[in-house]
N, C-alpha and C positions, 0 to 999 in steps of 0.2 A: 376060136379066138375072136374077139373083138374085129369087127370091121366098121370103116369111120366114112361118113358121107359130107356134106355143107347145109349148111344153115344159116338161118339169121345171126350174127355173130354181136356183140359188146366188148369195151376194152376187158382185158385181164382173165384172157379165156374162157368168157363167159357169152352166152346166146340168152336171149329174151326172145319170152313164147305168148303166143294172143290163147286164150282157152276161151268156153261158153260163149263163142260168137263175140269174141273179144271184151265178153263182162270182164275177166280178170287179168291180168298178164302173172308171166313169173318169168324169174333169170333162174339158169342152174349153168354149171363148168359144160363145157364142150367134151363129148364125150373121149375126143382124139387126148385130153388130158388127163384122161384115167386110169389109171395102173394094175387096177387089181382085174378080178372075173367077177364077180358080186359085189350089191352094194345093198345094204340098208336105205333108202329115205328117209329121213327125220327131219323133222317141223315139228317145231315151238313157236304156237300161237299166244302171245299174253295179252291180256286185257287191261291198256291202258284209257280207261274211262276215270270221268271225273268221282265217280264211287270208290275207287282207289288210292284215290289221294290218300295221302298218310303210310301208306305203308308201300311206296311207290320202289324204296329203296331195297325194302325187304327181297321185294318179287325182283326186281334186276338181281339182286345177290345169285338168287334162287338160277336164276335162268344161266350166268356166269358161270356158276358152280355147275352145272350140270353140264356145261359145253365142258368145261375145263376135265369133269371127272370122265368125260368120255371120250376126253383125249388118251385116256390110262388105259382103256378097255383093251385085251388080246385084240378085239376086232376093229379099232381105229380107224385103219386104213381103208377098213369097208363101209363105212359111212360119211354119209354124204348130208350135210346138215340146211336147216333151211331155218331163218327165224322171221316171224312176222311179229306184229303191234297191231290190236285194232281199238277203236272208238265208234266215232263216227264211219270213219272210213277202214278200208284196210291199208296197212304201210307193209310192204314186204323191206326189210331193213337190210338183211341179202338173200339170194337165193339159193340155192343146192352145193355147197362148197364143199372140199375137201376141210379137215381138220387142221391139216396142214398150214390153210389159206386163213385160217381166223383164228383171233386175239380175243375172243371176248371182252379180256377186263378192257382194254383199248377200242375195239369196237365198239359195242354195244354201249349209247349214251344215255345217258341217264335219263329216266321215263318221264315225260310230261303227259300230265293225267288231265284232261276235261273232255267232253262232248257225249256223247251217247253210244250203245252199247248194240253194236253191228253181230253178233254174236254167233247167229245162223250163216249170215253172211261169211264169215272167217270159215267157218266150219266147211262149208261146203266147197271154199275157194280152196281149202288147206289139200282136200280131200281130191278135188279135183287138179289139182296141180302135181302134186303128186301121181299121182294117173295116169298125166299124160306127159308128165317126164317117164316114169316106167317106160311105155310105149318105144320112146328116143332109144330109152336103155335097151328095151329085149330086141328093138329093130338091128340094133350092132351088137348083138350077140352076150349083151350081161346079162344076168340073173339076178332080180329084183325082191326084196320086198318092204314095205315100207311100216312105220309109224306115226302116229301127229297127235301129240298132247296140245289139248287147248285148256289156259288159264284163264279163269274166271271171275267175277266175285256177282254176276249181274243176270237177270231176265234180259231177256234180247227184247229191243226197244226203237230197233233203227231200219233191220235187213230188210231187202227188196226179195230176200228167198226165205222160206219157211221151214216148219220139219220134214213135211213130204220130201222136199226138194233136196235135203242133206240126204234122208231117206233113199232116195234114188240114186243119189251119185255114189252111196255104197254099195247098191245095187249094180251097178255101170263097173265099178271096179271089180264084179265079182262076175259079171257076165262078160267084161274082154278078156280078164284072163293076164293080162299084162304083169301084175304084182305076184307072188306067189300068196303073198299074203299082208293084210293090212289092220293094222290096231287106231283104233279110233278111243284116245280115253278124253275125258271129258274131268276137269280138275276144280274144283269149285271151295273158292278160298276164300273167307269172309261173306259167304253167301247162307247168314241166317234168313233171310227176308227171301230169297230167292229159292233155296236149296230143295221146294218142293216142286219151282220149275225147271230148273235141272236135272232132276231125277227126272222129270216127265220126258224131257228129252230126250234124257240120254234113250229110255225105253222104246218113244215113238219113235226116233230116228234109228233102230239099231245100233248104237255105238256101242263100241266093245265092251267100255268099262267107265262109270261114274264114281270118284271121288271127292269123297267130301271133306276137306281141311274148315274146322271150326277156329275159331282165337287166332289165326293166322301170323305170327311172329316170326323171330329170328333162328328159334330152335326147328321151328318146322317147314322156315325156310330149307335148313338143311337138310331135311329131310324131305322133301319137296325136289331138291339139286340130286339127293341121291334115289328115291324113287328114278325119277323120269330116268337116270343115265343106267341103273342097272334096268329096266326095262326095256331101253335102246339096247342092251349088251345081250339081254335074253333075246330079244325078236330078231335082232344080228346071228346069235349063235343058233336057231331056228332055220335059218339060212339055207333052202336044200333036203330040208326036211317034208317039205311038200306043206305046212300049213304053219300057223302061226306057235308062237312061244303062249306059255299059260300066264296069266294074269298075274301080279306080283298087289299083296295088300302094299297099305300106304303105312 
């Protein structure tokens, strides 16, 4: 069973955490409010840089929908969500909630797009936050493992961290031991100008999976909402199995 300790605590049963020597923070639920024995982690990273202007709408749809359709999944109750926004900087918008605790269409405000594209930087904070929530989790006895789709459309142009540096920190997830297992896809949507540095990433950083969405619209918005949430529902049902879910095309 689950055994519950103290923490730095925030209102609405939520704790905020210092990670990299306090480069990043993240909020996730206090563990004494969780109900199940396992949990999925999920993070959605999107990319609100001023290269997305225009179809700002589309990608909130996108992100909506996918919260919303993994509200329906058998495994629901085992996932724990997390969404961020980056640019310039990173916004964590909330941190590691139950399903339960969020509204999307009413949460989630509508994107303001400018500044530069941190993109390394999300990746590794995403990766690393996750990590070390795990940690919290198996420390009181759940059983872990996690996802983190990050949205794109840009060459990173801003980060203080590199590929190496993403590189390691999946490294770090694979040498504690804390996740059972961890999917890193990398989702690249209006990125003709970019999409040869993406791929290079995804390769040099080890990330699980690179996707490439071209003409990015409303159709493949939806499709886009239904990738990521059946892929949360595969690496959820994965759960226990000692490694991760297989790769789902786009």
């Amino acid at each position: 069973m689950p055994v519950f300790g103290s923490g730095p605590q925030s209102g609405n049963g939520m704790q905020q955490h210092n990670i990299q020597g306090g480069a990043f923070r993240f909020s996730a639920v206090r563990p004494e409010e969780l109900g199940a024995a396992e949990y999925t982690l999920v993070t959605i990273v999107t990319d609100t840089t001023g290269s997305v202007a225009g179809f700002e709408s589309t990608l909130r749809d996108a992100v909506v929908d996918a919260v919303k359709a993994c509200g329906k999944s058998p495994r629901a109750d085992n996932l724990l969500v997390r969404f961020v926004t980056f640019n310039t900087d990173i916004q964590e918008e909330h941190g590691f909630k139950t399903l339960r605790q969020i509204n999307p269409q009413q949460d989630y405000a509508p994107f303001r797009c400018d500044g530069m594209t941190a993109l390394y930087d999300a990746v590794k904070e995403s990766i690393s936050a996750t990590n070390a929530y795990a940690k919290i989790l198996m420390d009181h006895d759940f059983d872990v493992n996690g996802i983190v789709f990050i949205v794109t459309d840009g060459m990173d142009n801003r980060s203080r961290f590199g590929r190496p540096d993403v590189a390691q920190a999946i490294r770090r997830v694979k040498q504690d031991e804390y996740l059972e297992s961890l999917l890193v896809i990398l989702i690249g949507v209006n990125a003709d100008e970019c999409s040869h540095w993406l791929d290079e990433f995804h390769k040099e950083a080890g990330l699980s999976q690179y996707v490439d969405i071209r003409d990015f619209d409303a159709a493949k918005g939806a499709k886009l909402a239904e990738f990521i949430s059946k892929s949360t529902s595969a690496q959820s049902q994965s759960l226990g199995t000692g490694g991760g879910s297989e790769l789902l095309t786009f």
